[in-house]
Residue frames as a rotation matrix with the C-alpha (Angstrom) as fourth column:
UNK 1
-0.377 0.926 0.017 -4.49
0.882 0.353 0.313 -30.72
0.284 0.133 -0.950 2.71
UNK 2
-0.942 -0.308 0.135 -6.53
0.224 -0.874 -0.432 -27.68
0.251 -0.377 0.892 2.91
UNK 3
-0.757 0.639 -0.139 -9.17
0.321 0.178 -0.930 -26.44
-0.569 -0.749 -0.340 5.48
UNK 4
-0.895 0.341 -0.287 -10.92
-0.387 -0.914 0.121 -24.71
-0.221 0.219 0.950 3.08
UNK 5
-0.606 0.649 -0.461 -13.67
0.116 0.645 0.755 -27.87
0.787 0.404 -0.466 2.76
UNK 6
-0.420 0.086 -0.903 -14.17
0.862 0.348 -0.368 -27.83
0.283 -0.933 -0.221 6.02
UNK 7
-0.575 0.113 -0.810 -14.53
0.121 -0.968 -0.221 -23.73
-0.809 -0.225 0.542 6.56
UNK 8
0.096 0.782 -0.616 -16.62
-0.852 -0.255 -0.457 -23.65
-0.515 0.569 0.642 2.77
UNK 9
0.103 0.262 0.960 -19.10
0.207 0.938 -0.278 -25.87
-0.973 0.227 0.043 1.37
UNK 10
-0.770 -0.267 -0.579 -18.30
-0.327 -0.614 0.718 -25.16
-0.547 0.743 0.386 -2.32
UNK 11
-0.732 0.555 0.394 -21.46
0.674 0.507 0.538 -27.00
0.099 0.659 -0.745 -3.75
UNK 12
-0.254 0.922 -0.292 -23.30
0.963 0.212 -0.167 -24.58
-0.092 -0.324 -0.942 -2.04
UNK 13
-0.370 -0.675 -0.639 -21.10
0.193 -0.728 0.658 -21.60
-0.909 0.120 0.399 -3.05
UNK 14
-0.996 0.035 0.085 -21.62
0.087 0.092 0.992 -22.76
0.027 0.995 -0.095 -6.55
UNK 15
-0.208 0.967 0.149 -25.53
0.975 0.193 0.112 -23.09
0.080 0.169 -0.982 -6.12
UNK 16
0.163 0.090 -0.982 -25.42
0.512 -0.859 0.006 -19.42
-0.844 -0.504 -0.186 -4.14
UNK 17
-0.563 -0.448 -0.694 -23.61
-0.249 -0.709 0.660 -17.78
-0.788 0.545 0.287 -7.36
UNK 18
-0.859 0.133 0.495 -25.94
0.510 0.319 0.799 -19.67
-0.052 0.938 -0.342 -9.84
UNK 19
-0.099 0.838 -0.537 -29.13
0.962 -0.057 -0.266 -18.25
-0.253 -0.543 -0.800 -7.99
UNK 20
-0.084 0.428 -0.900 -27.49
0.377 -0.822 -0.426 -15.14
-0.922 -0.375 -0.092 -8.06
UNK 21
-0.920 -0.392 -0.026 -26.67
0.026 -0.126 0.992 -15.06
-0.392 0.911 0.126 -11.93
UNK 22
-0.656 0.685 0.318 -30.22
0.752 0.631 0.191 -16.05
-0.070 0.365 -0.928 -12.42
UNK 23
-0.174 0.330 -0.928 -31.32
0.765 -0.548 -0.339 -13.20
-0.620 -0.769 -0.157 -10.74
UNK 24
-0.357 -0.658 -0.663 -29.47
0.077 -0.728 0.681 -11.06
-0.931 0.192 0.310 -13.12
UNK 25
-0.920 -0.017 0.392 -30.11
0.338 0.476 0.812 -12.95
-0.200 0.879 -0.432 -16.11
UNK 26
-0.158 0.984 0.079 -34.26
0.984 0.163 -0.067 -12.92
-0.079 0.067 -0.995 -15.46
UNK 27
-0.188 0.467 0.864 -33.98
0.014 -0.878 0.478 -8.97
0.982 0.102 0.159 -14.32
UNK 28
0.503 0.734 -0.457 -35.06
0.533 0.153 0.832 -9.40
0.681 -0.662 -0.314 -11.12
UNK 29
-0.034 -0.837 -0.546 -32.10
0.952 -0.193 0.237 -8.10
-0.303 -0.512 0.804 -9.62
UNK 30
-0.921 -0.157 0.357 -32.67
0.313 -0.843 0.437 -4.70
0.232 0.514 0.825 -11.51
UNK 31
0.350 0.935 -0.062 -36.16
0.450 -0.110 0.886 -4.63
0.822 -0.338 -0.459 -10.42
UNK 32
0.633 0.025 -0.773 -35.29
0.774 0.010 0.634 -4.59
0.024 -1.000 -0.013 -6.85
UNK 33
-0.148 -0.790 -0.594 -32.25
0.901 -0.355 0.247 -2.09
-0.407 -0.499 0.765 -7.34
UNK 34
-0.722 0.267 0.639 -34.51
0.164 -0.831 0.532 0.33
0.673 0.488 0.556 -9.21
UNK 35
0.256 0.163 -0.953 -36.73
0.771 0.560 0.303 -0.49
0.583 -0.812 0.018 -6.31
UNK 36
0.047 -0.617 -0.786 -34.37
0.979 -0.129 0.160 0.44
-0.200 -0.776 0.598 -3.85
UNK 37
-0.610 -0.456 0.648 -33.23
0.734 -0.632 0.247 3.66
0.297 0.626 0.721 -5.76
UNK 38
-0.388 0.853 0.348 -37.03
0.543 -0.093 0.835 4.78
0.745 0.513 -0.427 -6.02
UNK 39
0.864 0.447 -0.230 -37.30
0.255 0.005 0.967 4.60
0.433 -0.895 -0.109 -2.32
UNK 40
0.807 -0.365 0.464 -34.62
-0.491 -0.852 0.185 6.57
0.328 -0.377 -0.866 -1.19
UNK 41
0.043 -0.745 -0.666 -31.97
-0.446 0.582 -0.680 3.63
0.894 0.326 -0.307 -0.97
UNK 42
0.453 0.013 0.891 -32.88
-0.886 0.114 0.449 2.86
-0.095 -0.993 0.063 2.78
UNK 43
0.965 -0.261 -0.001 -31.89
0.261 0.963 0.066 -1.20
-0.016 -0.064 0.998 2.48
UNK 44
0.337 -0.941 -0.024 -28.37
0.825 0.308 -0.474 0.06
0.453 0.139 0.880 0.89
UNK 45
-0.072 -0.550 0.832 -27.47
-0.122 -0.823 -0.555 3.08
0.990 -0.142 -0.008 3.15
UNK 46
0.694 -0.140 0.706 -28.56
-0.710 -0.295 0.639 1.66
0.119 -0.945 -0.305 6.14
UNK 47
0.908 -0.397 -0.135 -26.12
0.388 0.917 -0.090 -1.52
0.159 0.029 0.987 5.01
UNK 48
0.120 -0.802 0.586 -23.39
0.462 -0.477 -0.747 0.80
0.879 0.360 0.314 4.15
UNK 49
0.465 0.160 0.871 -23.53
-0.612 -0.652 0.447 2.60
0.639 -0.741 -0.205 7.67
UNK 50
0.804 0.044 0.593 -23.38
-0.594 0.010 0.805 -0.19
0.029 -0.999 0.034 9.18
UNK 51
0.624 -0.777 -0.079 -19.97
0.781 0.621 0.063 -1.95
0.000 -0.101 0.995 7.52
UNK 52
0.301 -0.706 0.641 -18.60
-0.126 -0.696 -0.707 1.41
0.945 0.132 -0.299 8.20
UNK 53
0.498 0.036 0.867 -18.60
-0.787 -0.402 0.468 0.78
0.365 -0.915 -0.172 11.65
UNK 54
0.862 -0.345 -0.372 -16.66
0.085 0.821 -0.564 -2.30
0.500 0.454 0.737 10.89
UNK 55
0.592 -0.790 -0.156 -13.40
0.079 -0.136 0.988 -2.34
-0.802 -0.597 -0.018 13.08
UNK 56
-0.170 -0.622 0.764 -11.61
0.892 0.233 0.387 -3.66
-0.419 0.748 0.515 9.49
UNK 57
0.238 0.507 0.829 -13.31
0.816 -0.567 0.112 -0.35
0.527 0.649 -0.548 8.11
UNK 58
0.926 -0.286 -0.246 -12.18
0.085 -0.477 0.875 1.88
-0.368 -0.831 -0.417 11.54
UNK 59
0.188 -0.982 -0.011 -8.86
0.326 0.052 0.944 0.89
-0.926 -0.181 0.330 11.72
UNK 60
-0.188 -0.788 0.586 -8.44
0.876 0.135 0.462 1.35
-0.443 0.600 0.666 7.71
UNK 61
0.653 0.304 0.694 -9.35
0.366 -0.928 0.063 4.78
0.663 0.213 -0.718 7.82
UNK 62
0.819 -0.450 -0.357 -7.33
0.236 -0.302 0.924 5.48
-0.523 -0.841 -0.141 10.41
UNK 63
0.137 -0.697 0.704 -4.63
0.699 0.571 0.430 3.96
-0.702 0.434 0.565 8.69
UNK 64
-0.017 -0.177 0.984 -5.20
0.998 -0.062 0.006 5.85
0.060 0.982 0.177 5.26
UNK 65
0.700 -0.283 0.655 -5.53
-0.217 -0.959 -0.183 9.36
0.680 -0.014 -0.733 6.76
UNK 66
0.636 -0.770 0.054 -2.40
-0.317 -0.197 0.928 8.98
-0.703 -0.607 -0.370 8.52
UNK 67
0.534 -0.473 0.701 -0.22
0.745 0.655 -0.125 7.36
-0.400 0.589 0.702 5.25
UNK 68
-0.500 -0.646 -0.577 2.83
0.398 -0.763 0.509 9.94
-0.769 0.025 0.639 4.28
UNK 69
-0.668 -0.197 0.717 1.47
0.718 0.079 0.691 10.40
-0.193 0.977 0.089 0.95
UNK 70
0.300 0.826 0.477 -1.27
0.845 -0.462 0.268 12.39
0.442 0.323 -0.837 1.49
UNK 71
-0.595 -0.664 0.452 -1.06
0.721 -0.690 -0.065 15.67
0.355 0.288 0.890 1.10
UNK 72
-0.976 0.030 0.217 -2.54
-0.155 -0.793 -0.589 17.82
0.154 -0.608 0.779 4.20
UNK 73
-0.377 0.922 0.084 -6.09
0.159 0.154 -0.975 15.76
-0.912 -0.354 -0.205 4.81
UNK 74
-0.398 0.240 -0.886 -6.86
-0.802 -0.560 0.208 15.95
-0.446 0.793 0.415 0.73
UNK 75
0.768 0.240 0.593 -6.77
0.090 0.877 -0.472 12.55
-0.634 0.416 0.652 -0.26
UNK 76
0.957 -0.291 0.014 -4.49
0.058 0.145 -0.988 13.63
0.286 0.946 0.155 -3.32
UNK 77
0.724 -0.646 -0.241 -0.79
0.689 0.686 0.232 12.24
0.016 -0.334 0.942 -3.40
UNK 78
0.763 -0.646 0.025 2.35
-0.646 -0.762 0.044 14.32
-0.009 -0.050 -0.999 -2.57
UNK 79
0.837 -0.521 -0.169 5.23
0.504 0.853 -0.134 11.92
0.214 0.027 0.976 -2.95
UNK 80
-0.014 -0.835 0.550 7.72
0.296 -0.529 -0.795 14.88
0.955 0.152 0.255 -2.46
UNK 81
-0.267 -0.416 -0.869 9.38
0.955 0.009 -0.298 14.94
0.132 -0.909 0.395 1.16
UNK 82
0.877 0.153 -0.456 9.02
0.319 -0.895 0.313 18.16
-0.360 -0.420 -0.833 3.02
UNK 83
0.538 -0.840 0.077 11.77
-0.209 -0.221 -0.953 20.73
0.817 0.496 -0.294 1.93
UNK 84
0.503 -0.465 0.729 13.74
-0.843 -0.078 0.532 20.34
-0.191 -0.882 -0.431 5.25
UNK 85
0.140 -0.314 0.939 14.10
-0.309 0.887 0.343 16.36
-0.941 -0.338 0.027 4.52
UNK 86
0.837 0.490 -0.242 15.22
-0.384 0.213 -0.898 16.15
-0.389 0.845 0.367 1.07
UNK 87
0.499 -0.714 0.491 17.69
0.455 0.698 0.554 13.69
-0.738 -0.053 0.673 0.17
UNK 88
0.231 -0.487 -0.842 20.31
-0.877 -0.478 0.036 15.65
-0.421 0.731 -0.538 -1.68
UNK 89
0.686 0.465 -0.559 21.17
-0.712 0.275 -0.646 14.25
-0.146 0.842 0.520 -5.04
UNK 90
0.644 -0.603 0.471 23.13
0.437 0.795 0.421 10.34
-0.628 -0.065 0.775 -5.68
UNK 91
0.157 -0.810 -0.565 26.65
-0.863 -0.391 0.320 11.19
-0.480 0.437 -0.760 -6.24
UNK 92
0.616 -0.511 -0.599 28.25
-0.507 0.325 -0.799 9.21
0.603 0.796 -0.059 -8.91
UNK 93
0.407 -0.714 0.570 30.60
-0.277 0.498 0.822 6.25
-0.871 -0.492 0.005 -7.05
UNK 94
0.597 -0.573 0.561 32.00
0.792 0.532 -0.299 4.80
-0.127 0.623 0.772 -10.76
UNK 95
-0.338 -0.820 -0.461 35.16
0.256 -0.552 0.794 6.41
-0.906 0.150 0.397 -12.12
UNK 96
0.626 0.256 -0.737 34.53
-0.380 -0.725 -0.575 8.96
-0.681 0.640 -0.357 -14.42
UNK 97
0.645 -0.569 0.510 36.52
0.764 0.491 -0.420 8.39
-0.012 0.660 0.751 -17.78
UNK 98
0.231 -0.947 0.225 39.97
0.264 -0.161 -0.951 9.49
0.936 0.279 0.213 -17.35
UNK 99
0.617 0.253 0.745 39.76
-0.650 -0.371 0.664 9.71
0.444 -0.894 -0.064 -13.78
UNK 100
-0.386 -0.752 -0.534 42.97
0.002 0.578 -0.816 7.75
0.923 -0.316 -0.221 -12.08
UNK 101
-0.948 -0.064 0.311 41.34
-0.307 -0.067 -0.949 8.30
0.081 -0.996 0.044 -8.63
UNK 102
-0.001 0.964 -0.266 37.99
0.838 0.146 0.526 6.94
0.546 -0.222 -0.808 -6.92
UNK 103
0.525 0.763 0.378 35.71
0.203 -0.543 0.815 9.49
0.827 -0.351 -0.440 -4.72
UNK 104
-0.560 -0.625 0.544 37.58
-0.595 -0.155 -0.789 10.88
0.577 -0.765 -0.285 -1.88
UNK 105
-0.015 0.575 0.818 35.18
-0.999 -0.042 0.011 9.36
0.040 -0.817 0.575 0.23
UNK 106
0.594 0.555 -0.583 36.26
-0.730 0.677 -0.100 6.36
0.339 0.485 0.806 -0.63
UNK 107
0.261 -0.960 0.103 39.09
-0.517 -0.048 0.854 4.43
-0.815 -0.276 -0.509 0.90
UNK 108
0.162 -0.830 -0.534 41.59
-0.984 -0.178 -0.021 2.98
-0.078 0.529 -0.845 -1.40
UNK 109
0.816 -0.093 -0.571 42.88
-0.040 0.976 -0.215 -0.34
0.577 0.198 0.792 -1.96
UNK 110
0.300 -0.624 -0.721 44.20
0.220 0.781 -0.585 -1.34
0.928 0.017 0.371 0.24
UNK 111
0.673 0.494 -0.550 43.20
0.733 -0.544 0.409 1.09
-0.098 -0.679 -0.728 2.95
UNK 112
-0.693 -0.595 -0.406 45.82
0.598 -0.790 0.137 3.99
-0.403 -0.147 0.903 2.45
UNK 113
-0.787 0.178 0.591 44.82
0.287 -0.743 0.605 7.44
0.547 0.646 0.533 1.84
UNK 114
-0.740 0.213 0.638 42.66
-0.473 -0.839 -0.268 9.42
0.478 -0.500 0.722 2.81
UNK 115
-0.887 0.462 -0.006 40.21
0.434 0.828 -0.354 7.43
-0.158 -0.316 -0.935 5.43
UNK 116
-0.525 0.826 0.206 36.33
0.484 0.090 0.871 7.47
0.701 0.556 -0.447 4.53
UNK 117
-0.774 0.301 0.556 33.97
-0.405 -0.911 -0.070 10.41
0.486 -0.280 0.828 5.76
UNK 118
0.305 0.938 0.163 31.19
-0.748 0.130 0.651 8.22
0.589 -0.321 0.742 7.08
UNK 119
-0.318 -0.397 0.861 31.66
-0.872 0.479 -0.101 6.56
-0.372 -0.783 -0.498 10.53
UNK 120
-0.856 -0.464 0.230 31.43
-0.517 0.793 -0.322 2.44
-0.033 -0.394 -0.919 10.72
UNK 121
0.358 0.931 -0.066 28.02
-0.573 0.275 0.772 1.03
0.737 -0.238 0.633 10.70
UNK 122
0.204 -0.195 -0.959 30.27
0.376 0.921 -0.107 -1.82
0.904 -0.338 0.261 12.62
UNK 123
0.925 -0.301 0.230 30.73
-0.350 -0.447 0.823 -1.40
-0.145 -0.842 -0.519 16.75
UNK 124
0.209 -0.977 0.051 34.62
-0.975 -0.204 0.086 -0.65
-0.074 -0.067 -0.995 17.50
UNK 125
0.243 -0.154 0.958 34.69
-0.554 0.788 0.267 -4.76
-0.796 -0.596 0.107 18.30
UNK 126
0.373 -0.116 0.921 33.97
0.530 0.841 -0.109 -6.47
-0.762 0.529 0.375 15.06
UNK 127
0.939 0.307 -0.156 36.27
-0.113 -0.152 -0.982 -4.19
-0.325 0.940 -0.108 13.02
């Protein structure tokens, strides 16, 4: 069962959204937002001011100038790591054709040979 009857009345949702269609429909709504315009937009700039000061509006600014992607306070995306931290290029693990041998770095069936270049992820216990 969901709260959402309880938390919205939807008859009145539905009345709210016909009103405003009307609005539209008649013009009136253009009136007022040429209106507004005319007069220097005071209604929508002091609105806008104040849902900047929104915490949800705070915090996601924060948030979005601190996201890796951006690219020195621009706004415009860098997806490419710093040189220092580039991931050198995926090696090839399948056997090449005519190749009788896997990747050295690999161990073997059956564990002989040469033992594998990268330590354990497992602790000494569970291996």
């Amino acid at each position: 069962m969901s709260p959402a009857p309880r938390v919205i009345d939807h008859e009145q949702v539905k009345a709210n959204m016909r009103a405003v269609l009307s609005d539209i429909q008649d013009g009136s709504f253009a009136g007022r937002w040429i209106a507004e315009n005319k007069n220097g937009r005071t209604f929508f700039n002091s609105k806008r001011a104040m849902l900047a000061k929104h915490p949800l509006e705070t915090v996601g600014s924060y948030l979005r100038d601190n996201m890796l992607w951006k690219n020195n306070g621009t706004g415009d995306a860098d997806l490419t790591p710093p040189p220092s931290k580039q991931t050198p290029p995926a090696q090839n693990l399948s056997r090449r054709a005519g190749s009788a041998r896997p990747p050295a770095f690999l161990p073997r069936a059956g564990g002989e040979g040469r033992p594998s270049k990268r330590p354990s992820p497992l602790p000494p216990a569970w291996k």
